[in-house]
VOPAGU-2260 file (C-alpha; in pm, 1 decimal, decimal comma):
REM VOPAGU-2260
SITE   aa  ch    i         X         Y         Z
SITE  UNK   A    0    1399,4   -1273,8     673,9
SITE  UNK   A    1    1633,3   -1460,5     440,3
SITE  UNK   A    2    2023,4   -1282,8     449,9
SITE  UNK   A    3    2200,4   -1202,7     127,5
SITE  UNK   A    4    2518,0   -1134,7     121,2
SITE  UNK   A    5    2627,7    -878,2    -105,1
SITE  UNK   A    6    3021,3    -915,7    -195,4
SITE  UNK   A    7    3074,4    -574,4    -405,1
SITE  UNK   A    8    3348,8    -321,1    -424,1
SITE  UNK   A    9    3171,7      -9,1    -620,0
SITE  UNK   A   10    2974,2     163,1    -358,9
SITE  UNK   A   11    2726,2     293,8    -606,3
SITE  UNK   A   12    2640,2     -80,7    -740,1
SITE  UNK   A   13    2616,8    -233,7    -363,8
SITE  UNK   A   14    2385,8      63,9    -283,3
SITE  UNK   A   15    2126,3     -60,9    -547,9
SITE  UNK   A   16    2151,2    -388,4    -527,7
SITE  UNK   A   17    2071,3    -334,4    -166,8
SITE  UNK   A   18    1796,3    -108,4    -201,1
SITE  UNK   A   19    1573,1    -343,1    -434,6
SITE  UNK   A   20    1644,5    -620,3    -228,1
SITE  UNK   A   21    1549,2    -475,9      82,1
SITE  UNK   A   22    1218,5    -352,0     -74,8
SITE  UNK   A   23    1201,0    -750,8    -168,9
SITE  UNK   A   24    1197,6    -833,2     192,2
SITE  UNK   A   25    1536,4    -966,1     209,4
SITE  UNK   A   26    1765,3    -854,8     456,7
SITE  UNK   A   27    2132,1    -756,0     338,9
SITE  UNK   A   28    2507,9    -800,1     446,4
SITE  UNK   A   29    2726,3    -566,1     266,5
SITE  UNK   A   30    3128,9    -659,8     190,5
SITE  UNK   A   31    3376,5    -496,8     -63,0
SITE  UNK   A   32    3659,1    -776,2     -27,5
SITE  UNK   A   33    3695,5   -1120,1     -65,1
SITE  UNK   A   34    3826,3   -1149,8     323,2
SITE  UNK   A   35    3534,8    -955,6     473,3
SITE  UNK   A   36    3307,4   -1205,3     315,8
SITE  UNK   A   37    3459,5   -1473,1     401,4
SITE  UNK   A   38    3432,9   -1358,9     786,3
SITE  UNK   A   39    3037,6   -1243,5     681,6
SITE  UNK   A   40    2993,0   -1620,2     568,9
SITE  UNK   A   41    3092,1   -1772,7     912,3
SITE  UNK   A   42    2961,0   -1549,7    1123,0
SITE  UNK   A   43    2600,3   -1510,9     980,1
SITE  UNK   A   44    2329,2   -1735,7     829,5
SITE  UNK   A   45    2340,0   -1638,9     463,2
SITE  UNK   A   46    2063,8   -1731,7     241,6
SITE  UNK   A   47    2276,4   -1629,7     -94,9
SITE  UNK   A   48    2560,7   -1409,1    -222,4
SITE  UNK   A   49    2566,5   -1188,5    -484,6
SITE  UNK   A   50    2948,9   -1221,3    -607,4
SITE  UNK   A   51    3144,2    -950,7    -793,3
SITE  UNK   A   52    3405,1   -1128,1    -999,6
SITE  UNK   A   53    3667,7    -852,6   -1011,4
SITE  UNK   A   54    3739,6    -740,4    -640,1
SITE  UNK   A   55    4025,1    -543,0    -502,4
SITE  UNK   A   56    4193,7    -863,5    -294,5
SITE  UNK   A   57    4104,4   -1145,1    -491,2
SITE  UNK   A   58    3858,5   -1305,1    -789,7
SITE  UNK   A   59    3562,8   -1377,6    -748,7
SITE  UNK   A   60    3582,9   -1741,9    -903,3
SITE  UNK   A   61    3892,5   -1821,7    -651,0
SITE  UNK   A   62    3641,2   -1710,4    -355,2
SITE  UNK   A   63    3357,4   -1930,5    -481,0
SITE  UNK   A   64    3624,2   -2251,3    -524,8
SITE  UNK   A   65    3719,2   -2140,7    -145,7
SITE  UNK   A   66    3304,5   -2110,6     -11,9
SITE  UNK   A   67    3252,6   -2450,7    -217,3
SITE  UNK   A   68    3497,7   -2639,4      -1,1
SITE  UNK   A   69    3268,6   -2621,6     323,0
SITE  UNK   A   70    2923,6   -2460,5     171,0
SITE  UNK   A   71    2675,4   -2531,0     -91,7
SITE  UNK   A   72    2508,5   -2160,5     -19,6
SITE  UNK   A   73    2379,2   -2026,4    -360,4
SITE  UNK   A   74    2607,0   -1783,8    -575,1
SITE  UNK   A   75    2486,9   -1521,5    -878,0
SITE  UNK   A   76    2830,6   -1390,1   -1046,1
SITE  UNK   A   77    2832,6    -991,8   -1124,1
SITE  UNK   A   78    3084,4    -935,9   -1384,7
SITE  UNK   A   79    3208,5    -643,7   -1645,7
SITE  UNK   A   80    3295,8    -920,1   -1873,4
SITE  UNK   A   81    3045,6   -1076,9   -2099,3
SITE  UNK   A   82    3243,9   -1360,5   -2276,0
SITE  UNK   A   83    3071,3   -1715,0   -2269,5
SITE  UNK   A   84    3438,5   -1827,7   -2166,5
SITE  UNK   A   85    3385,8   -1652,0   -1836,3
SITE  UNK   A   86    3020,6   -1771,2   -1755,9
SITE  UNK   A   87    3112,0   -2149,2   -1806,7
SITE  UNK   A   88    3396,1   -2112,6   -1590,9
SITE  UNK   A   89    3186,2   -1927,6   -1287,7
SITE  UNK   A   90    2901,2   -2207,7   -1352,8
SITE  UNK   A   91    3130,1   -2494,3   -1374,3
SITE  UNK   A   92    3327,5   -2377,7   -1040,7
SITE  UNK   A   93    2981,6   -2391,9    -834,2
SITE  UNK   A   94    2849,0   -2086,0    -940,5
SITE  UNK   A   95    2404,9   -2091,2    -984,1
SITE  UNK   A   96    2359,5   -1808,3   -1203,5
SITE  UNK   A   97    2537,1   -1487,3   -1368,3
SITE  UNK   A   98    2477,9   -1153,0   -1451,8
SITE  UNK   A   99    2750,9    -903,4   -1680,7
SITE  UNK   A  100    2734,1    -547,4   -1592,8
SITE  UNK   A  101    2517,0    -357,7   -1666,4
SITE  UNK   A  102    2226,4    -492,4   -1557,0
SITE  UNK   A  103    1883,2    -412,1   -1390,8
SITE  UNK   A  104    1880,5    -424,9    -992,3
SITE  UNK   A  105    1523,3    -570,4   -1041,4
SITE  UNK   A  106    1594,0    -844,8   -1279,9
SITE  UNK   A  107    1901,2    -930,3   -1030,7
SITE  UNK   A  108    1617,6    -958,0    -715,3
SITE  UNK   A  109    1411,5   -1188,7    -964,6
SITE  UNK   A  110    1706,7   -1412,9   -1036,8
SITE  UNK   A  111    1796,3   -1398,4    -627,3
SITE  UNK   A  112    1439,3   -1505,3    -563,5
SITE  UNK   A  113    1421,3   -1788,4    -873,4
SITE  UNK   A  114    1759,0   -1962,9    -778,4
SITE  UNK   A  115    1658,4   -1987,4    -387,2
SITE  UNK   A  116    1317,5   -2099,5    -479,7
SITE  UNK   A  117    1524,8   -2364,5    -679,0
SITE  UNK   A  118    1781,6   -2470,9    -465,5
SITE  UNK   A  119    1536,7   -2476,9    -190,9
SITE  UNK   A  120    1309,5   -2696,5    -359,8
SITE  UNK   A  121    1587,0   -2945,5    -475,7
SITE  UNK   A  122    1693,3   -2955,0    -125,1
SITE  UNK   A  123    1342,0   -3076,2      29,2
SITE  UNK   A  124    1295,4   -3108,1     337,1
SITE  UNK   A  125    1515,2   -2976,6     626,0
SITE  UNK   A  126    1310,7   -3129,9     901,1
SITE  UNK   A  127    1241,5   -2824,2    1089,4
SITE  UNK   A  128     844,8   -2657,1    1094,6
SITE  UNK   A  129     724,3   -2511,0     808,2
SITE  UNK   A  130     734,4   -2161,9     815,8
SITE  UNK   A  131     390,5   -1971,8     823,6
SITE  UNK   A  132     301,1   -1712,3     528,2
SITE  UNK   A  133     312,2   -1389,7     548,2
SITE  UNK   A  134     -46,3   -1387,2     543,8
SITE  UNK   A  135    -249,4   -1615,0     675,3
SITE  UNK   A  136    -649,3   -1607,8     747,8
SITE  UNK   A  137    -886,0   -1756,6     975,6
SITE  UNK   A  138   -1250,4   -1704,3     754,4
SITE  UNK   A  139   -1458,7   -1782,4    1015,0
SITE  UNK   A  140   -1289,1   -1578,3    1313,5
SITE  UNK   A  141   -1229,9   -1301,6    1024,7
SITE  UNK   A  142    -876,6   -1244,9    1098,4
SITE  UNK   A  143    -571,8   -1212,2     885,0
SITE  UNK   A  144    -221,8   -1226,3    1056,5
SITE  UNK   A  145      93,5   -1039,5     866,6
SITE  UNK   A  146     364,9   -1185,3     978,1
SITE  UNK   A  147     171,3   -1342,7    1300,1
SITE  UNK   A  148      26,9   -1021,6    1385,8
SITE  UNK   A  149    -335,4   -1011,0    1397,5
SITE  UNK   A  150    -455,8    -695,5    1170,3
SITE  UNK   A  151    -730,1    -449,9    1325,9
SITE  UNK   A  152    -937,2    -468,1    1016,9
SITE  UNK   A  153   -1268,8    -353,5     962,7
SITE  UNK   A  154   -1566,7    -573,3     764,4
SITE  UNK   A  155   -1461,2    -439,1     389,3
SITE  UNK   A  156   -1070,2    -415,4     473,1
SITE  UNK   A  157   -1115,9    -819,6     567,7
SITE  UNK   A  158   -1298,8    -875,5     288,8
SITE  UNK   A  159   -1067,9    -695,7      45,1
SITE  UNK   A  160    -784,7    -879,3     160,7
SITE  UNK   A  161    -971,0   -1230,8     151,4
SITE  UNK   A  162   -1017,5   -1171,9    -235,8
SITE  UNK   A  163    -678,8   -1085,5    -291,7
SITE  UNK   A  164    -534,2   -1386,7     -71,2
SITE  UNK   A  165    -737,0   -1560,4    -286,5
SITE  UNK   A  166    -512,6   -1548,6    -617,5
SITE  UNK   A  167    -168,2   -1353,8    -514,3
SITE  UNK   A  168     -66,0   -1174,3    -886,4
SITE  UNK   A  169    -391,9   -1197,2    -987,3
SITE  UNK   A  170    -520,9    -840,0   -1112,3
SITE  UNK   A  171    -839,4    -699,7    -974,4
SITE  UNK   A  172   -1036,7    -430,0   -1095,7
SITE  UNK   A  173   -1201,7    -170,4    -861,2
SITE  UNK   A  174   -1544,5    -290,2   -1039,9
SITE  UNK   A  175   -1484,0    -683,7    -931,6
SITE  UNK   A  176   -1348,2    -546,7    -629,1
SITE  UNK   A  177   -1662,5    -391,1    -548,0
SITE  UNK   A  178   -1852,7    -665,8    -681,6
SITE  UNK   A  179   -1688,3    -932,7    -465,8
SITE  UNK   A  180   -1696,4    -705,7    -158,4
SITE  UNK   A  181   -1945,2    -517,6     -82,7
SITE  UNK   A  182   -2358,4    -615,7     -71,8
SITE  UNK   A  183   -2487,2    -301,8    -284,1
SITE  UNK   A  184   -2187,5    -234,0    -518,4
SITE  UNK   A  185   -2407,2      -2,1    -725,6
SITE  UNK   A  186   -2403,9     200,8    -393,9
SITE  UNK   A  187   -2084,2     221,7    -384,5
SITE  UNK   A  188   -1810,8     454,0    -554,6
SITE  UNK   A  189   -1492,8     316,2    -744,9
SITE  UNK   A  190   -1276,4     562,3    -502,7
SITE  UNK   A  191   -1446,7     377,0    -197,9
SITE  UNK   A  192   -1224,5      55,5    -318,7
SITE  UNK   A  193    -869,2     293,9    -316,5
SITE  UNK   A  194    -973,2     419,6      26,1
SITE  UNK   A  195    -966,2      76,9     174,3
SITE  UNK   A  196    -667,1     -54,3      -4,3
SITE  UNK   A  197    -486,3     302,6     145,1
SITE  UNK   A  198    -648,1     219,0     510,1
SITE  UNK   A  199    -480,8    -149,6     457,0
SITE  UNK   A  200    -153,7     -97,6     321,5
SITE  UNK   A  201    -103,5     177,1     650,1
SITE  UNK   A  202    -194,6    -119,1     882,1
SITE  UNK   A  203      40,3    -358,2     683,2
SITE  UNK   A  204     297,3     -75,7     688,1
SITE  UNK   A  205     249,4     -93,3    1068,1
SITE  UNK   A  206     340,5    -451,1    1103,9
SITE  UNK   A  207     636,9    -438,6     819,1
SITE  UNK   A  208     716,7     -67,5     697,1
SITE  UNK   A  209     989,0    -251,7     488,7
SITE  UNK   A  210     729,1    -457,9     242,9
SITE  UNK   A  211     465,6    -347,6      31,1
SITE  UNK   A  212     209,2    -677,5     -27,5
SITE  UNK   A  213     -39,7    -482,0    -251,9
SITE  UNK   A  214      77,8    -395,1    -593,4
SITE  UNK   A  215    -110,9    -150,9    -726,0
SITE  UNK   A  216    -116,9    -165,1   -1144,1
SITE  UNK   A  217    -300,5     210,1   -1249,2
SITE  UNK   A  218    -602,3     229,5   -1497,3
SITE  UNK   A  219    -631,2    -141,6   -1420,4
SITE  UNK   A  220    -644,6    -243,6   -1050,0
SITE  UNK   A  221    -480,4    -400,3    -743,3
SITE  UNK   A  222    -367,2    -751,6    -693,9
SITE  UNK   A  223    -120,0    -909,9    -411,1
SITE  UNK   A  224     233,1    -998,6    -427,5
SITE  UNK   A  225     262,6   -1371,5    -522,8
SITE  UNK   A  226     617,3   -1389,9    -421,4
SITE  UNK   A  227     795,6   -1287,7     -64,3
């Protein structure tokens, strides 16, 4: 799991930026000062921080010059102020993106995951193994692994889950679901598809109770998360 550090002084804020980032998969390190983030930064592996310019022992823009001296770890500026002034400065100090309060918790997790998809991919290669999916499947044992956990899945539950693997975000109806899945679809009832997708999600939920792969999108379908 990829650590984000969370450098934020209102409780109420940190709690929901935490929350929707932890549903994202991420795991979280929570600070309210400039010092105790300094100390999170050495002493953990941080993927990213989520800065709050105005905190109660220093700015935020003097604690970013200060990481950029000995890291190039990614940085998204919170701020009450709006003025282009301000987001110029936090950019041109080392800052990778910025966000004035108020703002939505889940377009913050977007940004989080679009600027370490970025920086990771100007980076390149770090020489080390490539880590595995979440999912993976072996079609001709018929096994899918979550998180290298071989699932318990029955015949329909493998097949379900090979359709979706097949497109992550892509929207399936309960009728192609049915189509794609089972021999005698006319046999079958739409509910039959929901019952499955309940049976997998509680043997997902079993591997990772934190992360919910199968988006459901009502009066249309189901389709998996394209993004971890």
């Amino acid at each position: 799991m990829q650590r984000i550090l969370i450098v934020e002084d209102e409780p109420a804020i940190a709690d929901n930026i935490a929350y929707v980032l932890e549903t994202e998969g991420f795991e979280v390190v929570r600070c309210a000062t400039g010092g105790e983030a300094s100390e999170a930064l050495a002493a953990d592996n941080i993927a990213l921080i989520v800065l709050d310019v105005g905190l109660p022992d220093c700015s935020g823009f003097d604690l970013c010059k200060e990481i950029r001296k000995t890291s190039a770890v990614p940085i998204i500026f919170l701020t009450a102020r709006s003025d282009e002034i301000d987001r110029v400065v936090g950019l041109e100090i080392g800052g990778d993106d910025y966000m004035p309060k108020p703002f939505s918790p889940r377009e913050l997790a977007a940004r989080v995951k679009a600027v370490l998809r970025r920086t990771q991919s100007e980076t390149g290669s770090t020489g080390e193994s490539p880590a595995q999916p979440p999912l993976a499947l072996d079609p001709h044992k018929m096994i899918v692994h979550y998180f290298g956990t071989p699932l318990d899945l029955s015949r329909y539950e493998f097949r379900i889950l090979e359709v979706l693997m097949r497109r992550p975000g892509w929207v399936y109806s309960r009728d192609k679901l049915m189509e794609l899945v089972w021999e005698s679809p006319e046999a079958s009832m739409d509910r039959t598809v929901d019952t499955h997708i309940k049976t997998i999600r509680a043997k997902l939920r079993e591997v990772r109770p934190d992360i919910e792969p199968i988006k459901t999108h009502r009066g249309v379908g189901y389709s998996l998360r394209d993004s971890w």
